[in-house]
C-alpha positions in Angstrom: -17.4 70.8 58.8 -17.3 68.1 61.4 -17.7 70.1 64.9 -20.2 69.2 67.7 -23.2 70.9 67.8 -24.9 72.3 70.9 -28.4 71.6 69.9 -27.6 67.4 69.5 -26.3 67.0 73.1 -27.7 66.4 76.3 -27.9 69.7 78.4 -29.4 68.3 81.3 -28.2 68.7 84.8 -25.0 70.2 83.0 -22.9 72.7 83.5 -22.6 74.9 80.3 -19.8 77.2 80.0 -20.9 79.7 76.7 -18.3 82.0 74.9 -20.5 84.8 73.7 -19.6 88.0 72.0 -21.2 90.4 73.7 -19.0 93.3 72.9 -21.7 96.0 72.2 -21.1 100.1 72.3 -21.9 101.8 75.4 -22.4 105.5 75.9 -23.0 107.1 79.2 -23.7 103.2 81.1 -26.2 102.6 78.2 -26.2 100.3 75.4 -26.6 102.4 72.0 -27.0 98.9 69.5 -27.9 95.3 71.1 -27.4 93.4 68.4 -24.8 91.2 69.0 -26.5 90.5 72.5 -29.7 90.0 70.8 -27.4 87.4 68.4 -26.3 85.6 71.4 -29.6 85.4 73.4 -31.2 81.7 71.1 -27.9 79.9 72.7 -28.2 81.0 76.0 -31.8 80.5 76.0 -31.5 77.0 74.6 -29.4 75.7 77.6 -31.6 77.3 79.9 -34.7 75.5 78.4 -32.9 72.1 78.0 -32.3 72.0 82.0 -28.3 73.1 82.0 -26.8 75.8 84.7 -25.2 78.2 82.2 -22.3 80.3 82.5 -21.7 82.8 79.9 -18.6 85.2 79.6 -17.5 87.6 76.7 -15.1 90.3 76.4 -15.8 93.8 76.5 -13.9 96.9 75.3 -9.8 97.0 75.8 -9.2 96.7 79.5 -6.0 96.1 80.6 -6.0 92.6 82.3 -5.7 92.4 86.4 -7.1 95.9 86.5 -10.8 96.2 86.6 -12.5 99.0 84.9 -16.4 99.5 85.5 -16.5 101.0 81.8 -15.5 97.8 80.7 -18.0 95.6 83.0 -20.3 93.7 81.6 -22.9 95.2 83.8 -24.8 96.9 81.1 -25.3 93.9 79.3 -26.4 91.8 82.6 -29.3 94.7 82.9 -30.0 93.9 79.2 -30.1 90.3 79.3 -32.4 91.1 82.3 -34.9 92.9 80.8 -35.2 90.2 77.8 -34.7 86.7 79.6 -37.2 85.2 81.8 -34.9 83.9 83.7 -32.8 85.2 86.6 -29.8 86.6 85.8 -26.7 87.7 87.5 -23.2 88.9 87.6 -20.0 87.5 89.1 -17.1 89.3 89.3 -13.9 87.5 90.1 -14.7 84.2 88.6 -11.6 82.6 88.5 -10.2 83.4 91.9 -13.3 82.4 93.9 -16.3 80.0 94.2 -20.1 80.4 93.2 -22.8 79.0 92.9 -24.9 78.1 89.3 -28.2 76.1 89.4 -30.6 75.1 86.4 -33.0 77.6 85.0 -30.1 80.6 85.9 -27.6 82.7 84.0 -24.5 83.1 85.9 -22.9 86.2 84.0 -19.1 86.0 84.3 -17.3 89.3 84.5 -15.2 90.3 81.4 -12.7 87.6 80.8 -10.0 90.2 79.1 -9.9 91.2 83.3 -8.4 88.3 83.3 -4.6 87.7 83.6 -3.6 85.2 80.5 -6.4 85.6 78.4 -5.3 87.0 75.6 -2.3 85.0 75.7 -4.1 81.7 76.0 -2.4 80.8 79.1 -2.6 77.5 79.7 -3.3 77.2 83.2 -6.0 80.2 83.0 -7.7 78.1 80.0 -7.9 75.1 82.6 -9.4 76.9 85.3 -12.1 77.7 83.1 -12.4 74.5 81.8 -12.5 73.2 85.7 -15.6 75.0 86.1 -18.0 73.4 83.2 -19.4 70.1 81.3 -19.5 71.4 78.2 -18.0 74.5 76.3 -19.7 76.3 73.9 -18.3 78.6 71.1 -20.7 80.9 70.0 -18.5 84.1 69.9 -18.2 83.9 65.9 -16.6 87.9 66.2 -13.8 86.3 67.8 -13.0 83.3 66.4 -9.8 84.5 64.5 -8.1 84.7 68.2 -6.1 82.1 69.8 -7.4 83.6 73.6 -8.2 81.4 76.9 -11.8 81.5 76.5 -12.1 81.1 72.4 -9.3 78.3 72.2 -7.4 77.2 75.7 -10.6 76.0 77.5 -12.0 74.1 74.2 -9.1 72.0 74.3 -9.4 70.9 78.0 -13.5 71.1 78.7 -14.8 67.6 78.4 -16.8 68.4 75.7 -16.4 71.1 73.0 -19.1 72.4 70.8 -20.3 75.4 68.6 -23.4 77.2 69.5 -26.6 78.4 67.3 -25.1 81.9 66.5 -21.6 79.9 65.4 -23.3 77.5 63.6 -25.3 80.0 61.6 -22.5 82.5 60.7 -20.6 79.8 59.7 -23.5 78.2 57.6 -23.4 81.6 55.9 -19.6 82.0 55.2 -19.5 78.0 53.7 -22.8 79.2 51.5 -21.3 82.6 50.1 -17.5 81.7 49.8 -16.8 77.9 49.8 -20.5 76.6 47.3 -21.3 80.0 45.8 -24.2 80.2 43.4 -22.8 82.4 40.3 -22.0 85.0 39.1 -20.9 86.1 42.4 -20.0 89.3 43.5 -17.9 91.0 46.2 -18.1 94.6 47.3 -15.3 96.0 49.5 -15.1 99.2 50.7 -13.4 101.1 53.3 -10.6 103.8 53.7 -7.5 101.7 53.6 -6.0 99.1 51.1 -3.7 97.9 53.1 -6.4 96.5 55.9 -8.4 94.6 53.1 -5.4 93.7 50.4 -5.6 90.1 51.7 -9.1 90.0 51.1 -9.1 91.7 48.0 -6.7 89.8 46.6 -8.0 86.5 47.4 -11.6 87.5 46.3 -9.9 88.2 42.5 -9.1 84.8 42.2 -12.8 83.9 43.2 -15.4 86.1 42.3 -16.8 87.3 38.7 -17.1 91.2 39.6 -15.3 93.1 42.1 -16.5 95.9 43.4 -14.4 98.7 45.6 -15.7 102.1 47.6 -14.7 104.5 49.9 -10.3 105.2 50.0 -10.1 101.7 48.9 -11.3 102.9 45.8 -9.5 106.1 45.3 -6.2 103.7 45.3 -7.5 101.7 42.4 -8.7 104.9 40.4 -5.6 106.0 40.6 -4.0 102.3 39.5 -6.2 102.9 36.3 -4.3 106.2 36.1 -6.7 108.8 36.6 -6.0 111.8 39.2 -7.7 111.3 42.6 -6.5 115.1 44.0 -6.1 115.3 47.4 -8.3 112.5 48.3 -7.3 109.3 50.8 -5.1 106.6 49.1 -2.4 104.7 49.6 0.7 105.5 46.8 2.3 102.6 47.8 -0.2 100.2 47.3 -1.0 101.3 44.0 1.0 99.0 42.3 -0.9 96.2 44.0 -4.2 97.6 43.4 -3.1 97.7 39.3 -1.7 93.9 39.9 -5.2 93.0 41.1 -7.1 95.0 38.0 -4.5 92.7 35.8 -5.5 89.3 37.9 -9.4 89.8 37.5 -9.2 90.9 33.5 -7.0 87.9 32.7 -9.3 85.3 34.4 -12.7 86.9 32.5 -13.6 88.7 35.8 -14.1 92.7 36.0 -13.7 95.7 38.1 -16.8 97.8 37.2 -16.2 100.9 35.6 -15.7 104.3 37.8 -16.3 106.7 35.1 -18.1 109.8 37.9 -17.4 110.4 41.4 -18.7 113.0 43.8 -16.2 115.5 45.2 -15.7 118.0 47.7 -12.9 120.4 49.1 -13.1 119.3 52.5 -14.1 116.6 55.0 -17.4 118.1 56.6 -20.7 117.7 57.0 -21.8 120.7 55.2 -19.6 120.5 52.6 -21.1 120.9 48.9 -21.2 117.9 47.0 -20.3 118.4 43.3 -20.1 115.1 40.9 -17.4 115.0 38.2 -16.4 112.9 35.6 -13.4 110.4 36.8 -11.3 112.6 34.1 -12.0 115.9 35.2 -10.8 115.8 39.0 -8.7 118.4 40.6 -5.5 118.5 42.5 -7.7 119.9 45.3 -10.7 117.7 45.1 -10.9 114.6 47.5 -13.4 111.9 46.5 -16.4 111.3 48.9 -18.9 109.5 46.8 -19.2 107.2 43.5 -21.1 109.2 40.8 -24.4 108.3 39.6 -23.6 106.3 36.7 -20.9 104.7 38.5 -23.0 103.6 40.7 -25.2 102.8 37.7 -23.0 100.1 36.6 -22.6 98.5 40.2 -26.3 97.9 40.5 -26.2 96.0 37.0 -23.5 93.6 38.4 -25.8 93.4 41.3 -29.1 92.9 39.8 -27.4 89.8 37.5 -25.4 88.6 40.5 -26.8 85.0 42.4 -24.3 85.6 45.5 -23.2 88.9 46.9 -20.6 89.2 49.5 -20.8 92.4 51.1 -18.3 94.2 53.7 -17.6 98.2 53.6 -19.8 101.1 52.2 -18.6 102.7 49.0 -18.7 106.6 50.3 -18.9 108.9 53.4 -22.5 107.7 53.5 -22.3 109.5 57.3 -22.7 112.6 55.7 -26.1 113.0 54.0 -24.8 114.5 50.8 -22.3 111.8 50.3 -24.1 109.0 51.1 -26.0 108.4 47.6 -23.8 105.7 46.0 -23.8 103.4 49.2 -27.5 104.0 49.4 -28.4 103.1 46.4 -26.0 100.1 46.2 -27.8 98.8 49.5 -31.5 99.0 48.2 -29.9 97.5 45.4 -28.6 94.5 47.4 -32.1 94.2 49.4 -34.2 94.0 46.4 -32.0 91.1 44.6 -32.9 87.7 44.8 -29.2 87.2 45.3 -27.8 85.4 48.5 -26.3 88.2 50.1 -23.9 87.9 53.2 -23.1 91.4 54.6 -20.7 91.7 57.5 -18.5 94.5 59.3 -19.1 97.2 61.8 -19.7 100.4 59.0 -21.7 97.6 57.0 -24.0 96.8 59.9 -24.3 101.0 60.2 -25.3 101.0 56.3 -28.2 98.6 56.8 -29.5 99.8 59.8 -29.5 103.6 58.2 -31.1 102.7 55.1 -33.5 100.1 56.7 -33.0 97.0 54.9 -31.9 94.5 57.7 -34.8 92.2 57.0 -34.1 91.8 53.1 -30.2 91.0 53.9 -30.0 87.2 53.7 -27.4 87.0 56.2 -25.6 89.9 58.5 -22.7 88.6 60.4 -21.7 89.6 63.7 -18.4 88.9 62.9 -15.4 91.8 61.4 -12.2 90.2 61.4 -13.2 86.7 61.6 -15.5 87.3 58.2 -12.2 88.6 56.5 -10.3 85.8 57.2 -12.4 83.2 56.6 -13.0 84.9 53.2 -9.7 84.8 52.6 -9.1 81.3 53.2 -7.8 81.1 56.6 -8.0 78.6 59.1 -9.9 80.2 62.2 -8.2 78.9 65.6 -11.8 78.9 66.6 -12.9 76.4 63.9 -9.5 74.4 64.0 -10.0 73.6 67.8 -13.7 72.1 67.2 -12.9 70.1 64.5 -9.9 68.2 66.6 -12.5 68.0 69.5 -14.5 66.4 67.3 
């Protein structure tokens, strides 16, 4: 992909204006997973070393622009970046209104940009304002490069220079790897509660991968597409005629949807609700479907341990509750012990990895949720689009 790159220009006595994505949970003022500010930190600590005065904004939360919101300030993540940079670091509120001051060998922290009227519209003369204030622009929020917002698209196409940062670079590295040159067989594995928030994804990934592997509600839809009862478990009757219509897709093209032939039930959505596996045939009107059965998941480790690229995104059962949570354990130790490029991405993902304690056998965890599902469908990010004219 031609885009510029950060690390091949000259930062030097520059003003560098960074798009991070720096959107992390807070609980009580405190920050309860870092990662994606820990993802951002090479970037912003490149600039610094190469002699630029940086800037770096992010959104934070849903704040409704023009009215400030200290649970959405990035004040938490300032203290953060403070306690992990050895260089000074501070905030500044109303960045657009007013002037400050940046020098080399700081990091100007610019207050939430969604507090900013026109961001998420991409207003045009927001997106030059920001661009007023900076040499060169860096995209490095990979999370939010699906959106079409001031700071993600507007200022790229007014800044002097556009380019993609280390963290944009790499997730992107890792998309082209997995979707676009993938070693085979490949696999995908898709889970989550609702069809109709993945179909796009799923539908695209039948025309592409060998084996195609679903979990969670997702998977309740397309047991009962193969026409087996799923009781009183989440699905979506509407969408079962789509789910069959991608069975049909992956049979006729030599591709398969493992076999379900167990799943693990329950009467009730609790955490102290018994577990009790069944065969797929043998479900009840009152039974809802928590879990893939043993030999269920049997078969999905097989497609795994033969796989050369796995493309990960969605556990495969209510792995939150203890009980439950076999089938997507064993599928993740699965994925960490193959030799397999695996690309894993998505918030409940990210949860799955971090519970079973595998991060550092994933080949590559994205930051990124909805961008990862649209590139894998085959979208054009705005993000992407704007660097490449910029060119």
């Amino acid at each position: 992909m031609n885009i510029k790159r950060l690390v091949d220009l000259d930062l030097k006595g520059k003003r560098v204006f960074i798009r991070s994505d720096l959107n992390v949970p807070i609980q009580n003022g405190k920050i309860t997973s870092p990662k994606r500010i820990l993802a951002s930190i090479p970037t912003i600590e490149f600039a610094l070393q190469k002699g630029a005065s940086v800037m770096v904004t992010s959104h934070l939360g849903r704040p409704e622009e023009e009215k400030y919101s200290s649970d959405d300030s990035l004040k938490p993540v300032v203290d953060f970046l403070k306690s992990h940079l050895k260089y000074p670091v501070h905030l500044v509120s109303d960045w657009v209104n007013s002037s400050f001051d940046i020098a080399p060998g700081q990091l100007t922290v610019l207050e939430n940009c969604r507090f900013n009227m026109g961001e998420k519209k991409n207003d045009e003369a927001l997106a030059k304002k920001y661009a007023s204030l900076t040499d060169i622009f860096v995209m490095d929020a990979f999370g939010t490069a699906h959106r079409k917002e001031a700071s993600t698209y507007g200022i790229a196409e007014y800044a002097e220079t556009a380019c993609a940062g280390i963290l944009f670079v790499a997730e992107l590295e890792a998309l082209e790897k997995a979707l676009l040159e993938p070693s085979r067989p490949m696999i995908a594995i898709v889970g989550g509660s609702k069809v109709s928030s993945k179909l796009s994804i799923l539908d695209t990934l039948s025309d592409k991968v060998d084996q195609l592997i679903v979990g969670g509600g997702i998977a309740n839809t397309f047991i009962k597409a193969m026409g087996f009862e799923v009781g009183s478990s989440m699905y979506e009757e509407d969408l079962v005629p789509a789910a069959r219509k991608i069975i049909d897709k992956l049979e006729k093209r030599g591709a398969s949807l493992p076999l379900i032939s167990d799943v693990v039930c329950g009467k009730k959505f609790d955490a102290k609700e018994v577990a009790v596996t069944k065969n797929i045939k043998d479900v009840h009107k009152d039974d809802m479907i928590f879990d893939l059965g043993q030999n269920s998941v049997d078969e999905i480790v097989k497609c795994i341990h033969n796989a050369k690229t796995i493309i990960w995104n969605g556990p495969i059962g209510v792995f939150e509750f203890d009980q439950f949570a076999k089938g997507t354990e064993t599928m993740t130790h699965a994925i960490a012990n193959s030799e397999a490029f695996s690309l894993a991405g998505g918030g409940d993902t990210i949860a799955a990895i971090e519970k079973f304690n595998v991060a550092k056998d994933i080949s590559y965890i994205s930051t990124a949720g909805g961008a990862f599902l649209e590139f894998a469908e085959g979208k054009k990010l705005p993000a992407i689009e704007i660097l490449e004219r910029r060119f």
